[in-house]
PQR file of N, CA, C, O and H, with PARSE charges and radii, in Angstrom:
ATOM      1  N   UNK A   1      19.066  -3.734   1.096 -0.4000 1.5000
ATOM      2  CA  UNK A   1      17.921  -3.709   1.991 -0.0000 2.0000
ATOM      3  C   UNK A   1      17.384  -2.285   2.161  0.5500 1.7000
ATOM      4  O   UNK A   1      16.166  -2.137   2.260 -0.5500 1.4000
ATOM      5  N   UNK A   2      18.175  -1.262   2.199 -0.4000 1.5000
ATOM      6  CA  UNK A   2      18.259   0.362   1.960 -0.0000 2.0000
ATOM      7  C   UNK A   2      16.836   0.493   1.124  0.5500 1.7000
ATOM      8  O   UNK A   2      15.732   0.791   1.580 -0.5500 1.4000
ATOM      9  H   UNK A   2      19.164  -1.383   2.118  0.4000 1.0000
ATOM     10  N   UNK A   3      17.192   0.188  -0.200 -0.4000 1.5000
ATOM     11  CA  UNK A   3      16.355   0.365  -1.227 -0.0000 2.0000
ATOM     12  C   UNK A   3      15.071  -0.021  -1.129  0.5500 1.7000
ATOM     13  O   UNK A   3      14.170   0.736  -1.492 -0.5500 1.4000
ATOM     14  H   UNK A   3      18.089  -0.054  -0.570  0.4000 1.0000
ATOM     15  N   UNK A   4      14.729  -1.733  -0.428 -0.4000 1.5000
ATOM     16  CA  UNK A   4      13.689  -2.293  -0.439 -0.0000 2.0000
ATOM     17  C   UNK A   4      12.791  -1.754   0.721  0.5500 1.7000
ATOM     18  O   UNK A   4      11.560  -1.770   0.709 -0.5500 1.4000
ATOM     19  H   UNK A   4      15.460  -2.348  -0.133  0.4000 1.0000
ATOM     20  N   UNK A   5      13.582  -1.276   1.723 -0.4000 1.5000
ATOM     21  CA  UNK A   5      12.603  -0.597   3.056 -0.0000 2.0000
ATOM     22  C   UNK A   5      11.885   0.731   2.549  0.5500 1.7000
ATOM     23  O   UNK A   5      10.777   1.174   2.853 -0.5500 1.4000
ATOM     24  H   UNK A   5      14.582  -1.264   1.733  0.4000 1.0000
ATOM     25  N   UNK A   6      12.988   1.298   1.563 -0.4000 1.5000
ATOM     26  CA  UNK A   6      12.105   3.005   1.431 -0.0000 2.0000
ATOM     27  C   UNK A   6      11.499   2.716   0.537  0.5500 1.7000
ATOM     28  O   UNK A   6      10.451   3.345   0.683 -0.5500 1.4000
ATOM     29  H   UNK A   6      13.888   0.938   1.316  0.4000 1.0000
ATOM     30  N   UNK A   7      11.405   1.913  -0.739 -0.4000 1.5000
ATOM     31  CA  UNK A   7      10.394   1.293  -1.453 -0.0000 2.0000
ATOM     32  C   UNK A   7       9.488   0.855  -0.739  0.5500 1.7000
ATOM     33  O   UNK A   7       8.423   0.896  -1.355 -0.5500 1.4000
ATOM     34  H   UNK A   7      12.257   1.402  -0.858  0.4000 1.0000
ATOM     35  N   UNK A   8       9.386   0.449   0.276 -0.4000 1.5000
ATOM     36  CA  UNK A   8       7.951  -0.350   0.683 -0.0000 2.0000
ATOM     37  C   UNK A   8       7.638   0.574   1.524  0.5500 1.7000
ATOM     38  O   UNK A   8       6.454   0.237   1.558 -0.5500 1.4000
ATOM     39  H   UNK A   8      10.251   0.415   0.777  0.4000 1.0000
ATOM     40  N   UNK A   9       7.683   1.585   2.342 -0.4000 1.5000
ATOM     41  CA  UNK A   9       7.377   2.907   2.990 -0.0000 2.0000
ATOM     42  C   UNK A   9       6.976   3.793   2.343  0.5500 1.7000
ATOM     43  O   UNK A   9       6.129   4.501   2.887 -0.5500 1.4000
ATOM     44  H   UNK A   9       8.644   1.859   2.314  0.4000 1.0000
ATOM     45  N   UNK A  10       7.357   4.105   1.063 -0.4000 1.5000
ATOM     46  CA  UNK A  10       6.654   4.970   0.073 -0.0000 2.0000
ATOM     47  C   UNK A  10       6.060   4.195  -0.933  0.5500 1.7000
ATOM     48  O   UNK A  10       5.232   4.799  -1.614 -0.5500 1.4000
ATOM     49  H   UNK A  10       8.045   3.530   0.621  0.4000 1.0000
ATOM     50  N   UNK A  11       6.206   3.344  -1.132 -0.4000 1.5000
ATOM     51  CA  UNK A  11       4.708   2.688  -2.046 -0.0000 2.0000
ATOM     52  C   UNK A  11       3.434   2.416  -1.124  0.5500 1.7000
ATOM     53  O   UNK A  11       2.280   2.503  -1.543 -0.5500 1.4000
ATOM     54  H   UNK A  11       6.880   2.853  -0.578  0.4000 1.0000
ATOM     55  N   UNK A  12       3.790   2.068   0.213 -0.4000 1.5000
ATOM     56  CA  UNK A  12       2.453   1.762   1.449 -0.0000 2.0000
ATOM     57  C   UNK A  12       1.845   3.392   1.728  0.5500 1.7000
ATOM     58  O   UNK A  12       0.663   3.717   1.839 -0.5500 1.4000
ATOM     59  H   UNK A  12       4.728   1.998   0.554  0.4000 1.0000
ATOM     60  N   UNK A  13       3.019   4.243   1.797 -0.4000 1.5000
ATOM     61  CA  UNK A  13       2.431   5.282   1.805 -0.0000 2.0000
ATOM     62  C   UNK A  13       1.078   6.030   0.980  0.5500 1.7000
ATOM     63  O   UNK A  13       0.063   6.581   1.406 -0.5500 1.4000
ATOM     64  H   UNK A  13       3.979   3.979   1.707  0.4000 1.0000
ATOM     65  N   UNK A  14       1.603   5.756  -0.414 -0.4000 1.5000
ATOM     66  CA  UNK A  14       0.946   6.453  -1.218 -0.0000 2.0000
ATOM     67  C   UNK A  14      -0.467   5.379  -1.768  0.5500 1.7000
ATOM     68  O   UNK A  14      -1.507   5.862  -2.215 -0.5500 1.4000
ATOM     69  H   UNK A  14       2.428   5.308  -0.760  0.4000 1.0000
ATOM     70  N   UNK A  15      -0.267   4.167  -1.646 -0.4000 1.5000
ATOM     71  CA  UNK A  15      -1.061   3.193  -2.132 -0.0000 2.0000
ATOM     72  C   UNK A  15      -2.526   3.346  -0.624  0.5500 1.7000
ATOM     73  O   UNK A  15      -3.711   3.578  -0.865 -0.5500 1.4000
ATOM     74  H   UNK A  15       0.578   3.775  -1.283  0.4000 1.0000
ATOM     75  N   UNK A  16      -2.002   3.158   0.619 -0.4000 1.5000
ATOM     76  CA  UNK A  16      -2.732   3.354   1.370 -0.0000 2.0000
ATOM     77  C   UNK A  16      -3.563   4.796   1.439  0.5500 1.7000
ATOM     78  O   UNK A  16      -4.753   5.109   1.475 -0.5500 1.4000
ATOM     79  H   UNK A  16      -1.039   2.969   0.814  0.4000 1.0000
ATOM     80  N   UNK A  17      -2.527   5.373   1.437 -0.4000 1.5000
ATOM     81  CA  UNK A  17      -3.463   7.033   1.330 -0.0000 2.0000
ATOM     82  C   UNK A  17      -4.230   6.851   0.214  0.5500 1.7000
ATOM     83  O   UNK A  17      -5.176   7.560   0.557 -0.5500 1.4000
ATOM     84  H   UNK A  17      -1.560   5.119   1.407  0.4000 1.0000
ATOM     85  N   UNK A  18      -4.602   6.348  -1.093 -0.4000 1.5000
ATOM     86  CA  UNK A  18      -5.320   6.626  -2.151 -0.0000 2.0000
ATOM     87  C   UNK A  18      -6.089   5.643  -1.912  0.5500 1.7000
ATOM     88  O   UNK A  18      -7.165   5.804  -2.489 -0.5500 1.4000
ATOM     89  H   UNK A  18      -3.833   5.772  -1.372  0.4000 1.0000
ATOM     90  N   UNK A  19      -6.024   4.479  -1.193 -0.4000 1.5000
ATOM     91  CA  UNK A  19      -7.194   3.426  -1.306 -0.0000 2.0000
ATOM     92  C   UNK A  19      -8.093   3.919   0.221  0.5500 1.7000
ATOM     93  O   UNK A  19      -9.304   4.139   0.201 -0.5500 1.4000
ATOM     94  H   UNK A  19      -5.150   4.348  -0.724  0.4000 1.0000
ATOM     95  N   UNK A  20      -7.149   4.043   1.619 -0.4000 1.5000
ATOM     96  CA  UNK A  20      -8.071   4.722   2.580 -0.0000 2.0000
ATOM     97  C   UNK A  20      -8.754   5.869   2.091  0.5500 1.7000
ATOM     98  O   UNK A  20      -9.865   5.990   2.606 -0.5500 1.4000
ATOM     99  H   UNK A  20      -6.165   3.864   1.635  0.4000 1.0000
ATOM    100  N   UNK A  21      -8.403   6.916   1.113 -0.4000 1.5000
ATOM    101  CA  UNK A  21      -8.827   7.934   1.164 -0.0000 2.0000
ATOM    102  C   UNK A  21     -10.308   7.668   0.594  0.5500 1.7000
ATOM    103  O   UNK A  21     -11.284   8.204   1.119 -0.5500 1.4000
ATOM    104  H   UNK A  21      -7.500   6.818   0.694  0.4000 1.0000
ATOM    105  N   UNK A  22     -10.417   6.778  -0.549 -0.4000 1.5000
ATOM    106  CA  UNK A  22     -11.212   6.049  -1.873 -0.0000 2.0000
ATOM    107  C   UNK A  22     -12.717   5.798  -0.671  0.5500 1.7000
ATOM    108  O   UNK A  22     -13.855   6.268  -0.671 -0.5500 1.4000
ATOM    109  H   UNK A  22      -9.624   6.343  -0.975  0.4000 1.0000
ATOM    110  N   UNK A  23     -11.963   4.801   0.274 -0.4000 1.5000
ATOM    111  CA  UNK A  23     -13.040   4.182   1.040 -0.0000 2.0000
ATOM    112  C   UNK A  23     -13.820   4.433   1.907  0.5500 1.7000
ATOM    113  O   UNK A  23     -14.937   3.973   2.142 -0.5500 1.4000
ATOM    114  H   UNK A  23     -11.038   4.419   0.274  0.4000 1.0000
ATOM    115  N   UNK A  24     -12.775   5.742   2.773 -0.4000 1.5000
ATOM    116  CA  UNK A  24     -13.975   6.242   3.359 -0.0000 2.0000
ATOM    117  C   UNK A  24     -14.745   7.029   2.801  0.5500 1.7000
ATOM    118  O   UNK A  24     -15.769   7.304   3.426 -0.5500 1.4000
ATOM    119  H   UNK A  24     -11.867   6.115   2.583  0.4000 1.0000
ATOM    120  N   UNK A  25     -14.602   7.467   1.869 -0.4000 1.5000
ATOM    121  CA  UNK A  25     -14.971   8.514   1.078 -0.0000 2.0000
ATOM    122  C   UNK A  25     -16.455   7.772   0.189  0.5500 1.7000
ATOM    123  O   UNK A  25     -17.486   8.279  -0.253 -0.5500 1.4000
ATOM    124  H   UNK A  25     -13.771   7.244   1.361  0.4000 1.0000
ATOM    125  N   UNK A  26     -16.193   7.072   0.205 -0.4000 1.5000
ATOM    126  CA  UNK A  26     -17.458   6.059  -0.928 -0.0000 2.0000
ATOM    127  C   UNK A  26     -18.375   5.439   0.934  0.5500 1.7000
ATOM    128  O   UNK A  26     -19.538   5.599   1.303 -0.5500 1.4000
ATOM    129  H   UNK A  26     -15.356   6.659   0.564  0.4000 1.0000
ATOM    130  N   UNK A  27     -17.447   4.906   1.492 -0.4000 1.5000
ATOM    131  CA  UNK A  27     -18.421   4.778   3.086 -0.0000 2.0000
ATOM    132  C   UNK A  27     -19.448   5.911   3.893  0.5500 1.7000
ATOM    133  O   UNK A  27     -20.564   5.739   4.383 -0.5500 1.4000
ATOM    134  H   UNK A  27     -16.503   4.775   1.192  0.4000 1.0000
ATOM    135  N   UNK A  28     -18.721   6.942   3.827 -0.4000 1.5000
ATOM    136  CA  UNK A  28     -18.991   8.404   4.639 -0.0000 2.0000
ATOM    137  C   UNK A  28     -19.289   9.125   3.919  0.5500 1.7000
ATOM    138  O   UNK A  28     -20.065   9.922   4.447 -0.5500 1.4000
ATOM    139  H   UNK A  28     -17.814   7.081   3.429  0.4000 1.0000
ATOM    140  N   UNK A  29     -19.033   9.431   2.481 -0.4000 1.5000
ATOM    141  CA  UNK A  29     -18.850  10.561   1.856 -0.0000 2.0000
ATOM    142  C   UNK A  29     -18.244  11.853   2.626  0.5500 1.7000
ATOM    143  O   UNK A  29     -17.906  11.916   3.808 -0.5500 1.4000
ATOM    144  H   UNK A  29     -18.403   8.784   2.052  0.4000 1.0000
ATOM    145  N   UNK A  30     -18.199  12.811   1.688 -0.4000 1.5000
ATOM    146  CA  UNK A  30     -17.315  14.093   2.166 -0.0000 2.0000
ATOM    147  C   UNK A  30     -18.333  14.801   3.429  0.5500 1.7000
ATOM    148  O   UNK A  30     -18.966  15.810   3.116 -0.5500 1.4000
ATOM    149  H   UNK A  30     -18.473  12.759   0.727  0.4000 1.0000
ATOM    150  N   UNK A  31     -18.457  14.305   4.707 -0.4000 1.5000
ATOM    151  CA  UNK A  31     -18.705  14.540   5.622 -0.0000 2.0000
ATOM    152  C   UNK A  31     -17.794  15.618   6.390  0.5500 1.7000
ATOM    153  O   UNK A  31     -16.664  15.918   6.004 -0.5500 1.4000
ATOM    154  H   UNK A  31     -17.944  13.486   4.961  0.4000 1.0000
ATOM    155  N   UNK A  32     -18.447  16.190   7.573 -0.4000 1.5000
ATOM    156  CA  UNK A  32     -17.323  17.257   8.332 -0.0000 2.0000
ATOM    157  C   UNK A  32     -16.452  16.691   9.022  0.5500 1.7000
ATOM    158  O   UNK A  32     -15.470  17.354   9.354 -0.5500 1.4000
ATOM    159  H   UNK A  32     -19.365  15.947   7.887  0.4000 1.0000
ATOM    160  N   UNK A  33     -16.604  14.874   9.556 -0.4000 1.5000
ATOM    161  CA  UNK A  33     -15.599  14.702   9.743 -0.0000 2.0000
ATOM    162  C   UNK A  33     -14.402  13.783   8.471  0.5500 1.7000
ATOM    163  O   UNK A  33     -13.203  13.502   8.493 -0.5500 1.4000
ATOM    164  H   UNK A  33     -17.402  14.335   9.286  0.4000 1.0000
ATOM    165  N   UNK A  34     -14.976  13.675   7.966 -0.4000 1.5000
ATOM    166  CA  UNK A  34     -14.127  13.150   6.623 -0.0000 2.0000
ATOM    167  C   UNK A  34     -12.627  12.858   7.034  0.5500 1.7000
ATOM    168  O   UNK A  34     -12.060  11.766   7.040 -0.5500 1.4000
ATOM    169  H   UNK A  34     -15.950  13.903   7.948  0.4000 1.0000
ATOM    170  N   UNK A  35     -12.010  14.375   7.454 -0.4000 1.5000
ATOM    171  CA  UNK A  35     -10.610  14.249   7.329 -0.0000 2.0000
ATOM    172  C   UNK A  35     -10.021  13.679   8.788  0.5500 1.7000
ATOM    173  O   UNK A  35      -8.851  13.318   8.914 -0.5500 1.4000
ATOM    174  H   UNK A  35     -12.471  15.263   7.449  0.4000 1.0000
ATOM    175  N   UNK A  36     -10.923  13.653   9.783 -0.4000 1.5000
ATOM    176  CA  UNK A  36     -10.655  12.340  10.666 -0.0000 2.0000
ATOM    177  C   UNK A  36     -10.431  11.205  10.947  0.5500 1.7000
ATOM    178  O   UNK A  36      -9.670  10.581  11.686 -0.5500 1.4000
ATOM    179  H   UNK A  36     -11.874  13.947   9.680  0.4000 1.0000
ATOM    180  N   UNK A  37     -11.638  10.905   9.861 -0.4000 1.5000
ATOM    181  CA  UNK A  37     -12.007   9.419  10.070 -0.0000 2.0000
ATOM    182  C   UNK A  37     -10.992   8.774   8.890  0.5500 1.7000
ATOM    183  O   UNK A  37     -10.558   7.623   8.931 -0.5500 1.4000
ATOM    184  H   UNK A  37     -12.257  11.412   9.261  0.4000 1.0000
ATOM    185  N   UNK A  38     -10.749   9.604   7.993 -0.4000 1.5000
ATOM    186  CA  UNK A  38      -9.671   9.153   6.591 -0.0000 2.0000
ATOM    187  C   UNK A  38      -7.948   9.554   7.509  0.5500 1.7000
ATOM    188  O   UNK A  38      -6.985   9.051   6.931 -0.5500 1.4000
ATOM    189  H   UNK A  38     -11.102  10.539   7.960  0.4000 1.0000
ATOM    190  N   UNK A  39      -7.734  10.069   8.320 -0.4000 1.5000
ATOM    191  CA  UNK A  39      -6.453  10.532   8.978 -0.0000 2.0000
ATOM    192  C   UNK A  39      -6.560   9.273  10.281  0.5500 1.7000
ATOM    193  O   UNK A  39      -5.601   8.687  10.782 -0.5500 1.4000
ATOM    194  H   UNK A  39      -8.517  10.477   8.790  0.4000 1.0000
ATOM    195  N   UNK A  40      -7.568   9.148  10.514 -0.4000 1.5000
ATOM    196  CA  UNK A  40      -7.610   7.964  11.568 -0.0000 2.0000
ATOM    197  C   UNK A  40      -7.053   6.672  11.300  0.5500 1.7000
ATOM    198  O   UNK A  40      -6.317   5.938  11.959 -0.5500 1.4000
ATOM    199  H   UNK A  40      -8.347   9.625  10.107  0.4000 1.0000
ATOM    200  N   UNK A  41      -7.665   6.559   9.993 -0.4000 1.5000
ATOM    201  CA  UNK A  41      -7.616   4.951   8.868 -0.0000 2.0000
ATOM    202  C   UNK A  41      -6.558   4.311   8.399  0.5500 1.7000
ATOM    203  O   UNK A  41      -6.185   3.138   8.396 -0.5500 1.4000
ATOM    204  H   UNK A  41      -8.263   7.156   9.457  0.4000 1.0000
ATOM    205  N   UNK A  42      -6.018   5.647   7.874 -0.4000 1.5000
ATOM    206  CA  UNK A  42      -4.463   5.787   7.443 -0.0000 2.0000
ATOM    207  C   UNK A  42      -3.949   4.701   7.569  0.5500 1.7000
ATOM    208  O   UNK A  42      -3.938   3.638   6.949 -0.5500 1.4000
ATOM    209  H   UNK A  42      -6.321   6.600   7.876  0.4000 1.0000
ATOM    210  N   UNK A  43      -3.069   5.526   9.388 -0.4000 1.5000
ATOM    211  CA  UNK A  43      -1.907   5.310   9.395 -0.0000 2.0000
ATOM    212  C   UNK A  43      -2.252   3.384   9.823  0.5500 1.7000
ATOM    213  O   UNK A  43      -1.204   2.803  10.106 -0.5500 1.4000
ATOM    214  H   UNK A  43      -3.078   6.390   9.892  0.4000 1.0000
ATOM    215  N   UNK A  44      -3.215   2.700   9.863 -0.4000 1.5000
ATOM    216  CA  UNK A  44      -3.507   1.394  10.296 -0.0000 2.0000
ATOM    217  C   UNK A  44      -3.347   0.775   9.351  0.5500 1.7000
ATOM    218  O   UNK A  44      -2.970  -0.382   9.535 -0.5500 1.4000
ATOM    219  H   UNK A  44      -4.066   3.172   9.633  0.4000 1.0000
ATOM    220  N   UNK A  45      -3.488   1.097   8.375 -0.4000 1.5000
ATOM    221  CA  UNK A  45      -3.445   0.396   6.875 -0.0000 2.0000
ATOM    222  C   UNK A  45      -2.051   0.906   6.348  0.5500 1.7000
ATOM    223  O   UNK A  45      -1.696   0.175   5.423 -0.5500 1.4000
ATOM    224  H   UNK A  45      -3.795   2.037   8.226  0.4000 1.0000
ATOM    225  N   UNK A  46      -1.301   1.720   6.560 -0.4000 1.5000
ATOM    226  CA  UNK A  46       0.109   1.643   6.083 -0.0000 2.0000
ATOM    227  C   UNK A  46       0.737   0.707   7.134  0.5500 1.7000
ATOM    228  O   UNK A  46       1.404  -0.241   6.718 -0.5500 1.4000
ATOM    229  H   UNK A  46      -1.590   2.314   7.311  0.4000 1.0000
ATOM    230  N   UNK A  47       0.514   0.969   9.044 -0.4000 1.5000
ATOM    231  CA  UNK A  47       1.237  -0.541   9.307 -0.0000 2.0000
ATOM    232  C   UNK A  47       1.341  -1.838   9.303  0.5500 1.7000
ATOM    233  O   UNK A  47       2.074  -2.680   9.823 -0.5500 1.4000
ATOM    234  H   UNK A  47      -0.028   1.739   9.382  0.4000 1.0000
ATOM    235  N   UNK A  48      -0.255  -1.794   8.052 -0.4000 1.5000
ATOM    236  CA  UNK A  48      -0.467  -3.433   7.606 -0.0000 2.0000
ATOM    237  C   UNK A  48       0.438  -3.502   6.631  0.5500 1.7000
ATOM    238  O   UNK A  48       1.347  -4.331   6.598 -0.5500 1.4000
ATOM    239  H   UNK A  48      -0.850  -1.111   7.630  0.4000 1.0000
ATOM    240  N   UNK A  49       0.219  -2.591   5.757 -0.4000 1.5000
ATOM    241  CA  UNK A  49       1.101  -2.600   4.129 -0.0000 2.0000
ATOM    242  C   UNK A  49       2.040  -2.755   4.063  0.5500 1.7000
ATOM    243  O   UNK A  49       2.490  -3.665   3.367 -0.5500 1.4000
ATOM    244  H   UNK A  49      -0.519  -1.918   5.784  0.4000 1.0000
ATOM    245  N   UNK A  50       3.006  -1.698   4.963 -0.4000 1.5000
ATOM    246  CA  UNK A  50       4.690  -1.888   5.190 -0.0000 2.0000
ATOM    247  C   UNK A  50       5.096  -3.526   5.350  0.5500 1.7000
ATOM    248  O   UNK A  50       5.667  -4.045   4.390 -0.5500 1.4000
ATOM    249  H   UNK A  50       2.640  -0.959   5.528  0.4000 1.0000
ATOM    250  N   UNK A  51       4.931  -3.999   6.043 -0.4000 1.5000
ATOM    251  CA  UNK A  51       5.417  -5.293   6.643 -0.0000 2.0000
ATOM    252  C   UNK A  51       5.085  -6.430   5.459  0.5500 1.7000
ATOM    253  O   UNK A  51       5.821  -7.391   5.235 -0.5500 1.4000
ATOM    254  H   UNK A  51       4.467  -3.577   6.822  0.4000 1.0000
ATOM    255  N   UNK A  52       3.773  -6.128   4.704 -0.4000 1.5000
ATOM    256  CA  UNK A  52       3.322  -7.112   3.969 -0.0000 2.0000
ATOM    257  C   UNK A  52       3.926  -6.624   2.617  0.5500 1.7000
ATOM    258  O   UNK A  52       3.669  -7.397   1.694 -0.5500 1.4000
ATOM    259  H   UNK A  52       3.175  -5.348   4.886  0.4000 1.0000
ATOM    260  N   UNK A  53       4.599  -5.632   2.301 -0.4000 1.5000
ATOM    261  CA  UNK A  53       5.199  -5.386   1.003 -0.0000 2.0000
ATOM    262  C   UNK A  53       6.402  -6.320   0.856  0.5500 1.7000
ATOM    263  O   UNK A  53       6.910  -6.932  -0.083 -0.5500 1.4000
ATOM    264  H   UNK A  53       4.809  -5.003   3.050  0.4000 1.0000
ATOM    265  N   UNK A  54       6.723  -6.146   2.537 -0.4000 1.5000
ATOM    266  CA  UNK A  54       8.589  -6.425   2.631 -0.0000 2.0000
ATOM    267  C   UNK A  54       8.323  -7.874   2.656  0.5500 1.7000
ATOM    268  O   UNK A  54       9.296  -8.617   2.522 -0.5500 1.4000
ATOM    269  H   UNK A  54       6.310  -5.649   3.300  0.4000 1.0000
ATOM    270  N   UNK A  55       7.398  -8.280   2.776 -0.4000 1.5000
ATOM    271  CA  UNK A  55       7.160  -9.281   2.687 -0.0000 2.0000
ATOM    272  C   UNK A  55       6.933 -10.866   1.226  0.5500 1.7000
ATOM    273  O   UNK A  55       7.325 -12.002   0.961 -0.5500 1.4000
ATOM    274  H   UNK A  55       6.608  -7.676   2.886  0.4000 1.0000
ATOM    275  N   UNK A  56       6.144  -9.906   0.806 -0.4000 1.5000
ATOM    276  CA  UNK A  56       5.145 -10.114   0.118 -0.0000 2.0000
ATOM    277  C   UNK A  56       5.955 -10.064  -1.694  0.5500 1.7000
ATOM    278  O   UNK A  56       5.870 -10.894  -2.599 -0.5500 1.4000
ATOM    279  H   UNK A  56       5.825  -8.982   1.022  0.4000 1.0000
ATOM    280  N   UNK A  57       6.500  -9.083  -1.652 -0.4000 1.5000
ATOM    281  CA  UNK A  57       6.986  -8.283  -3.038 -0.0000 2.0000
ATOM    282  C   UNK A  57       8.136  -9.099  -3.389  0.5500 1.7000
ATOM    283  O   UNK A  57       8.374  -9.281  -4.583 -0.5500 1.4000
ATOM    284  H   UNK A  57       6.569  -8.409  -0.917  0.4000 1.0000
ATOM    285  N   UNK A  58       8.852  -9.594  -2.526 -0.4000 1.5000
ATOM    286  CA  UNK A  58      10.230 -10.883  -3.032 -0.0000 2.0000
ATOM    287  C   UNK A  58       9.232 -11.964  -3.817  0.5500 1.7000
ATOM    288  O   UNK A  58       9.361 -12.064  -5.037 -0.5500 1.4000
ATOM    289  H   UNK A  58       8.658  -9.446  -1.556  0.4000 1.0000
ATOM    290  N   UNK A  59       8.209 -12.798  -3.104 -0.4000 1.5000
ATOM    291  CA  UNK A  59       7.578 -13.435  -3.400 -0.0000 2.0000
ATOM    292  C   UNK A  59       7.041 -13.321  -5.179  0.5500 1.7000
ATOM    293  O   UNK A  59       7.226 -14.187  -6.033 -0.5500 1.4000
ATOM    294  H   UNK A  59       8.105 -12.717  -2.113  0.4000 1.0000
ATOM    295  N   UNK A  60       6.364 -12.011  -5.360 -0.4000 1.5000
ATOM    296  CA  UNK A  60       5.372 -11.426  -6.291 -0.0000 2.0000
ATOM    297  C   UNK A  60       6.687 -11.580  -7.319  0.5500 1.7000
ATOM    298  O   UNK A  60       6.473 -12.464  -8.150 -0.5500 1.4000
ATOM    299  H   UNK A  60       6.214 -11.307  -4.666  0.4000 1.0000
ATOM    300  N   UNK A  61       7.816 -11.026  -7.448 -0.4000 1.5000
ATOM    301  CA  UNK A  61       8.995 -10.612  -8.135 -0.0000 2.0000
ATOM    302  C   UNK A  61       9.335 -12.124  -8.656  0.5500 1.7000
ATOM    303  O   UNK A  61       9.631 -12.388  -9.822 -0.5500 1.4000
ATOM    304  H   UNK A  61       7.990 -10.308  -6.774  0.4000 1.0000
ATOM    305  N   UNK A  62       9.250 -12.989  -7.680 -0.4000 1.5000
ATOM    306  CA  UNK A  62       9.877 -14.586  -8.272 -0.0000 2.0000
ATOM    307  C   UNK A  62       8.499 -14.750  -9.191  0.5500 1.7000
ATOM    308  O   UNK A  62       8.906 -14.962 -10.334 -0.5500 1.4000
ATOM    309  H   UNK A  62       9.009 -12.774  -6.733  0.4000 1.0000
ATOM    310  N   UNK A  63       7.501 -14.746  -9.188 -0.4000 1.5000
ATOM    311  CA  UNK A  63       6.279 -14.948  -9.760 -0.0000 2.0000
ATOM    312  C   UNK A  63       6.125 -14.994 -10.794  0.5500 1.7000
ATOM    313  O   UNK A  63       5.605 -15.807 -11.558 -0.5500 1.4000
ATOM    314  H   UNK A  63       7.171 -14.574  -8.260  0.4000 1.0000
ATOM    315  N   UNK A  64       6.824 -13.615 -10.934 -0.4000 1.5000
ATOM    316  CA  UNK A  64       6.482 -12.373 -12.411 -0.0000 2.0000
ATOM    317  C   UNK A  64       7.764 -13.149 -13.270  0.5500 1.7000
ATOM    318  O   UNK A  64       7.584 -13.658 -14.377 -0.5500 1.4000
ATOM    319  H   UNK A  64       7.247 -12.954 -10.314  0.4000 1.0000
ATOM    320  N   UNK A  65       9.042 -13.143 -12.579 -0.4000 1.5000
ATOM    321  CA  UNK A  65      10.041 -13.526 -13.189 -0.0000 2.0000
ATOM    322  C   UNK A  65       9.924 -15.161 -13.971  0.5500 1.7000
ATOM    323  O   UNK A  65      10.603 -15.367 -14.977 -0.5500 1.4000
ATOM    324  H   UNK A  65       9.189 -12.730 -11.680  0.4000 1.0000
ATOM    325  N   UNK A  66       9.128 -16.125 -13.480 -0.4000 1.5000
ATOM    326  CA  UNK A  66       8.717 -17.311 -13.560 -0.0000 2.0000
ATOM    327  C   UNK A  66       7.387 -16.880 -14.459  0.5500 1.7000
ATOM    328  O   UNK A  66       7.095 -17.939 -15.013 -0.5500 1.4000
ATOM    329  H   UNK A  66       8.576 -15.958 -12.663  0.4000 1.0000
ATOM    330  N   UNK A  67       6.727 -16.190 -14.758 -0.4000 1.5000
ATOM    331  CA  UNK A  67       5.564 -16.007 -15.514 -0.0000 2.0000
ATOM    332  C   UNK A  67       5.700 -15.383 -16.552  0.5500 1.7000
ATOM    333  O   UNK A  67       4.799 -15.558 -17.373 -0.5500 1.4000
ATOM    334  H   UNK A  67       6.965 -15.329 -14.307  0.4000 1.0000
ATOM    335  N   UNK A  68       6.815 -14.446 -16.937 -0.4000 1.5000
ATOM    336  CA  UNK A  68       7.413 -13.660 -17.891 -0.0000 2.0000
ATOM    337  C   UNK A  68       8.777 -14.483 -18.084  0.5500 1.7000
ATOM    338  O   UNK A  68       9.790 -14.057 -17.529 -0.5500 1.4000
ATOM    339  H   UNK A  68       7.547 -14.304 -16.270  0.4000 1.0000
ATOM    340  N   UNK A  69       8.822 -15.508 -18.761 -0.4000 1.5000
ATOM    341  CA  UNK A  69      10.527 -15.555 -18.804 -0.0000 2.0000
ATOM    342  C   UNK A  69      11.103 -14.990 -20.113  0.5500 1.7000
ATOM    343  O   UNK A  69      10.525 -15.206 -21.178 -0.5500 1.4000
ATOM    344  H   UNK A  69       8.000 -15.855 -19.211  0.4000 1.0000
ATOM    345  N   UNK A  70      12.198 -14.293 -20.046 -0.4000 1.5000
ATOM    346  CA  UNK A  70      12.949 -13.835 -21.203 -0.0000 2.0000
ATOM    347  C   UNK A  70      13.512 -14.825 -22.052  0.5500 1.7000
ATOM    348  O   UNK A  70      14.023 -15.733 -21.396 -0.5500 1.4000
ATOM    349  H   UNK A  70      12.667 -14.117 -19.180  0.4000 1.0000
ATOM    350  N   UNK A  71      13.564 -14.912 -22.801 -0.4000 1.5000
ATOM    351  CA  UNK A  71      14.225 -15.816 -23.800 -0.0000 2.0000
ATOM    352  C   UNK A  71      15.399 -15.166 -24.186  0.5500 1.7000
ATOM    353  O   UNK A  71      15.367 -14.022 -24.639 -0.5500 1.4000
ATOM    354  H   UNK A  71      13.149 -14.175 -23.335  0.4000 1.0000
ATOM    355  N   UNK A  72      16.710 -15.970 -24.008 -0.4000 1.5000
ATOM    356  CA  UNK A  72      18.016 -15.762 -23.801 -0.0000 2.0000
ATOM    357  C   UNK A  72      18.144 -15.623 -25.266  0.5500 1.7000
ATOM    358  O   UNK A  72      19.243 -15.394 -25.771 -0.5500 1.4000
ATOM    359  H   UNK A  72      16.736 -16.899 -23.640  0.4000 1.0000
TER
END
């Protein structure tokens, strides 16, 4: 469980920072407040992400495993 929490804390991390950053940025453009409104955004969208990785990613994993099967 170790593994799967800091996996989903640093993938929400970095996935959210590059897609909030993307959006306000294409919404606002590089405005003076830019690094507000993108520091504001953030952290709301990583406490969606976190929960829905830990969630979500067991699910996606049976998916892939059922959609890719190896041949023994």
């Amino acid at each position: 469980m170790k593994k799967k929490l800091t996996f989903a804390l640093l993938m929400s991390a970095i996935t959210t920072g590059l897609v909030t950053f993307t959006v306000v940025a294409v919404n606002v453009g590089f405005i003076s407040q830019f690094l507000t409104i993108w520091l504001k955004s953030w952290p709301i969208a990583y406490l969606v992400a976190v929960p829905a990785i830990l969630i979500i990613a067991p699910r996606i994993e049976k998916l892939v495993d059922y959609l890719i099967r190896e041949k023994s």
